[in-house]
C-alpha positions in Angstrom: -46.9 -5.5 38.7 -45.8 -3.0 36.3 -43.9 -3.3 33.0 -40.1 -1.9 32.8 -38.4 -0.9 30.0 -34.5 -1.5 29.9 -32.7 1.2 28.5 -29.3 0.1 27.4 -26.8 3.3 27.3 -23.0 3.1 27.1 -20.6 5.6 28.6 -19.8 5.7 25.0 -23.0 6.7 23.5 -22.8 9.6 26.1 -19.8 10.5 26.1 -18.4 10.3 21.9 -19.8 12.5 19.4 -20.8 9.7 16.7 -21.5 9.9 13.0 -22.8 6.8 11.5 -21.7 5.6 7.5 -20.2 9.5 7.4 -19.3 8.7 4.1 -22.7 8.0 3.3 -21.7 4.9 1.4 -24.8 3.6 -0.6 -24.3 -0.2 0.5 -24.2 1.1 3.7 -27.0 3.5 3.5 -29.7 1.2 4.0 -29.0 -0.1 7.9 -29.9 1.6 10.4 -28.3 3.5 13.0 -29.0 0.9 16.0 -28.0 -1.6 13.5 -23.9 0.5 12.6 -24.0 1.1 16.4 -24.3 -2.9 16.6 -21.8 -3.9 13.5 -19.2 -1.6 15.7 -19.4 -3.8 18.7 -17.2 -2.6 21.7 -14.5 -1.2 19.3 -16.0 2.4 20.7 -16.4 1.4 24.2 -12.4 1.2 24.1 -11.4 4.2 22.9 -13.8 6.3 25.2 -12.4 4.2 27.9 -8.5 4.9 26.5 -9.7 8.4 26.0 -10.9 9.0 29.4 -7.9 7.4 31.1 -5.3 8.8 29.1 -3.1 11.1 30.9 -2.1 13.2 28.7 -4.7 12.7 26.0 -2.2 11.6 23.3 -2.7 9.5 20.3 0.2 6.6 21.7 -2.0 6.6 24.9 -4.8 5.9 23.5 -3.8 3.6 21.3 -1.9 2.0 24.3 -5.5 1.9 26.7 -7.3 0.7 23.3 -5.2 -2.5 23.5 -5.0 -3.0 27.2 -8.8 -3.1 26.9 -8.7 -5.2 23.8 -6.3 -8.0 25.5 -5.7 -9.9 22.3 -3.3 -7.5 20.3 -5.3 -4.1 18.2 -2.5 -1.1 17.3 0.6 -3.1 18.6 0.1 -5.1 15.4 -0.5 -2.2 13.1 -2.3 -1.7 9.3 -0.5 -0.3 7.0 -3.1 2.1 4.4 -4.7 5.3 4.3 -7.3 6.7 6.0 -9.2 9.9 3.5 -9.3 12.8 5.1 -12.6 13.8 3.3 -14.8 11.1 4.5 -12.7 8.4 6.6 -12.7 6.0 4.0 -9.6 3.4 4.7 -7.5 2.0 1.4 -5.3 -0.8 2.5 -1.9 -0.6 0.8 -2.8 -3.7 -0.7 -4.1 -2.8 -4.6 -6.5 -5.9 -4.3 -8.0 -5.0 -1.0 -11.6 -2.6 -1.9 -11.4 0.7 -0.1 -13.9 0.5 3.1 -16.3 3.2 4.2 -16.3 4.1 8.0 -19.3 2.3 9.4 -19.0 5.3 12.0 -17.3 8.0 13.2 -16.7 8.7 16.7 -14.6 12.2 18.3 -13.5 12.6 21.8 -11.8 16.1 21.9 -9.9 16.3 19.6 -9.4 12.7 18.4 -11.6 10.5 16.5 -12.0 6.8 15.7 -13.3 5.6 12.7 -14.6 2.0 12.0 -15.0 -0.5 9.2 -16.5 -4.1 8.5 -14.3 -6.7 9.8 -13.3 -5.2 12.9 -10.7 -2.7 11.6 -10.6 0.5 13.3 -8.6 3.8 13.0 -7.7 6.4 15.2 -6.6 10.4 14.4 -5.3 12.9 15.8 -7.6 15.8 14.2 -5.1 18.0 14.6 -2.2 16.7 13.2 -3.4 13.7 10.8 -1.1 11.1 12.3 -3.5 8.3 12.2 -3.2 4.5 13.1 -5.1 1.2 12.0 -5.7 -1.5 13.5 -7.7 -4.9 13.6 -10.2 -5.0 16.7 -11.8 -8.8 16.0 
């Protein structure tokens, strides 16, 4: 009998151009990519999925095929804050809440979603800047 190595690859570790801690935040600095690719969880899985089946590749449809994956709610219950256009770093409009660095980056086309701790994601049009946050938990 022989040994076999299992090779888990998503169609989104294919398919996305990724960036992980593209801010290069120093608390973030020390993990690992396997272990950002882990603290993101399936939040990149949907929008390669809402990416690939949106027709036409629009930021409201992917937004709209990110929360039909999601099931439990996501950019129909929206974030209100910034998202830097320098590094991704989200600000909630909240003065109390810290600013979080993008755990990773992720572009499909001309779109790209960024995520943070607690399972808060953003997505951007690149070419426009309209952006939208959500919670993805």
């Amino acid at each position: 009998m022989e040994n076999v190595t299992t090779l888990n690859i998503r169609p989104s570790d294919i398919l996305l151009d990724r960036v992980f801690n593209p801010a290069q935040d120093q608390e973030i600095g020390g993990a690992t990519p396997a272990q950002l690719a882990e603290a993101c969880g399936i939040i990149p899985d949907f929008f390669c999925q809402a990416c690939m089946d949106a027709d036409p590749l629009t930021l409201e449809n992917i937004a709209a095929g990110m929360d039909a994956a999601y099931q439990f709610g996501g950019f129909c219950y929206p974030f209100n804050g910034t998202v830097d256009d320098h590094n991704g770093t989200y600000q909630s409009e909240h003065d109390d809440d810290p600013a979080l660095a993008p755990l990773a980056r992720f572009i499909f086309d001309g779109f790209e979603c960024f995520v943070y701790e607690y399972g808060i994601a953003a997505i951007r049009d690149r070419a426009t800047r309209e952006t939208k946050i959500a919670r993805f938990d």
